[in-house]
C-alpha positions in Angstrom: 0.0 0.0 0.0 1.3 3.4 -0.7 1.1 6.2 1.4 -1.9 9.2 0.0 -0.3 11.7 -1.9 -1.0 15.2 -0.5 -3.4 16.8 -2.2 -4.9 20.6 -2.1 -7.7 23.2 -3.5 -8.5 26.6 -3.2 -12.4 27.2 -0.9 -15.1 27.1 -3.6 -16.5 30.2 -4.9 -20.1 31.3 -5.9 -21.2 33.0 -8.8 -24.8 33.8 -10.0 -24.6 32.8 -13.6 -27.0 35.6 -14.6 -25.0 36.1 -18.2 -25.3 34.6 -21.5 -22.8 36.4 -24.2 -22.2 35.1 -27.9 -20.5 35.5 -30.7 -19.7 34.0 -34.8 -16.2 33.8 -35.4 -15.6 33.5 -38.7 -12.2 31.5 -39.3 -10.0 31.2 -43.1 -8.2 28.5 -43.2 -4.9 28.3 -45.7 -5.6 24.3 -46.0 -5.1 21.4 -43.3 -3.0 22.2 -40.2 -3.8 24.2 -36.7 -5.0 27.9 -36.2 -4.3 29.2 -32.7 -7.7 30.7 -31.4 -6.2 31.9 -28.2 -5.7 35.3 -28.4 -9.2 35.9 -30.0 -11.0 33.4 -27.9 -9.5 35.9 -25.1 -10.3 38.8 -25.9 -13.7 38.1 -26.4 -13.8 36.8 -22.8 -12.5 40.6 -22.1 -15.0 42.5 -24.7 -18.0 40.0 -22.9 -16.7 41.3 -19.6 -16.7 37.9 -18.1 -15.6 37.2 -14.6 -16.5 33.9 -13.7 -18.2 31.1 -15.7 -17.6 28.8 -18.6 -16.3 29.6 -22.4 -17.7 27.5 -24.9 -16.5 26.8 -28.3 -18.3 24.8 -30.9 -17.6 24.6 -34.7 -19.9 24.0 -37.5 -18.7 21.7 -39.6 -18.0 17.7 -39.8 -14.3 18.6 -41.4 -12.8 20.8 -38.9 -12.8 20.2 -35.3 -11.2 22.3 -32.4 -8.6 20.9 -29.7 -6.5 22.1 -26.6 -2.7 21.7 -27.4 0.5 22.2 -26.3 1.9 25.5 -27.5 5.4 25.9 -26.6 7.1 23.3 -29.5 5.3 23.5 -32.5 6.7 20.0 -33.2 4.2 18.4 -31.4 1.2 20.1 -33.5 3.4 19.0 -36.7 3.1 15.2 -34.7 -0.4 15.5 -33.9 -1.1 16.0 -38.0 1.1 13.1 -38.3 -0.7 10.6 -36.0 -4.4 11.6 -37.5 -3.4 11.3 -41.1 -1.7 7.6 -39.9 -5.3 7.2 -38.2 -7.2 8.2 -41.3 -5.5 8.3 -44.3 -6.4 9.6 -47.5 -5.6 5.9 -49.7 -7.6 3.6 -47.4 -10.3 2.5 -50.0 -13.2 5.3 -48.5 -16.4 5.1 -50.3 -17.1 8.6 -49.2 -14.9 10.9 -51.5 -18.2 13.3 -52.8 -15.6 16.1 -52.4 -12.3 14.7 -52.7 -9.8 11.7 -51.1 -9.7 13.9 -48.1 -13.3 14.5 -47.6 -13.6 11.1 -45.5 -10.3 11.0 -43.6 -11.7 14.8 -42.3 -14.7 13.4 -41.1 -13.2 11.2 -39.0 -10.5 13.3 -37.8 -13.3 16.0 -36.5 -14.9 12.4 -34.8 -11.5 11.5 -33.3 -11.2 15.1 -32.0 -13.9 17.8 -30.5 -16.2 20.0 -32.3 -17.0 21.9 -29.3 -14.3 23.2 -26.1 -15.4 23.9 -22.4 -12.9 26.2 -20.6 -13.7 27.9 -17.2 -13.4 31.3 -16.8 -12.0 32.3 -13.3 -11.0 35.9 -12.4 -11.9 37.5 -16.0 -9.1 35.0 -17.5 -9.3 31.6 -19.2 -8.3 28.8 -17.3 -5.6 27.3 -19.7 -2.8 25.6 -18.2 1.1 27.5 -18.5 1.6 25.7 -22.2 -2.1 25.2 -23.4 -3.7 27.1 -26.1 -7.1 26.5 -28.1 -6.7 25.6 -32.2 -9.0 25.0 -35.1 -8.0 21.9 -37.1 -8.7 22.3 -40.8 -9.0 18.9 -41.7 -9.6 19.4 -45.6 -6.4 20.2 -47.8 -7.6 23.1 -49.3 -8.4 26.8 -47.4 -12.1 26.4 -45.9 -14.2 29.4 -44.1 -15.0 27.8 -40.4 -17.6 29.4 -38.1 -17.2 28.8 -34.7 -20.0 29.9 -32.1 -18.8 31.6 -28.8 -20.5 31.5 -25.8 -19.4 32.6 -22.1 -22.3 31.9 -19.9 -21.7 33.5 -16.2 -21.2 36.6 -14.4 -19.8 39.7 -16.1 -18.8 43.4 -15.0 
């Protein structure tokens, strides 16, 4: 048996979640690969005036999808393409291909990943860990135009 590892958290707080603010944010792609959202994902938590509550993401599409990545190596996004083009490949015999030999390997990429982010919002700020940051994933090869919905629901001022 091992001894309990010590463990500790900060006395809960309590909000009245009398807010709902949204927004479109409209997205162009240049072709497959990651878009860092952070910034602009931010500072419409600022413009909303958000001080505690939860940030939602969700995209509108089945060939896109958004994730929470590393972003101090960029390495590890070029990886991450990597591993989901060995997951779904463009050459594996899909009877789906309406819009091209990528158009099924997207769709499962977007099922392997997240079409929608929840991220608490404490003190006005994201929550995103030291090396985090929030990215579309064009899955398609050539540019698309992505709408993503934003929604902080919570306490503002």
């Amino acid at each position: 048996m091992t001894a309990p590892k010590p463990l500790s958290r900060t006395a809960p707080s309590t909000v009245s979640a009398t807010s709902i603010v949204s927004s479109l944010l409209t997205v162009q792609t240049s072709g497959a690969g990651f878009t860092d959202l952070t910034a602009e994902i931010a500072k419409f938590v600022r413009d909303a005036g958000a001080r505690e509550g939860a940030m939602t993401l969700f995209i509108r599409h089945t060939s896109a999808s958004l994730t929470i990545q590393e972003n101090a190596d960029p390495t590890v996004l070029v990886d991450l393409a990597t591993a989901l083009d060995r997951l779904a490949p463009e050459d594996a015999g899909w009877r789906h291909d309406t819009e091209g030999p990528d158009d099924m390997p997207a769709h499962i990429k977007t099922m392997l990943t997240a079409t929608s982010l929840h991220i608490p919002v404490l003190q006005g700020a994201l929550a995103l860990g030291t090396w985090q940051a929030i990215y579309l994933v064009e899955h398609r090869a050539r540019p698309h135009r992505r709408e993503i919905v934003l929604q902080f629901t919570g306490a503002v001022g």
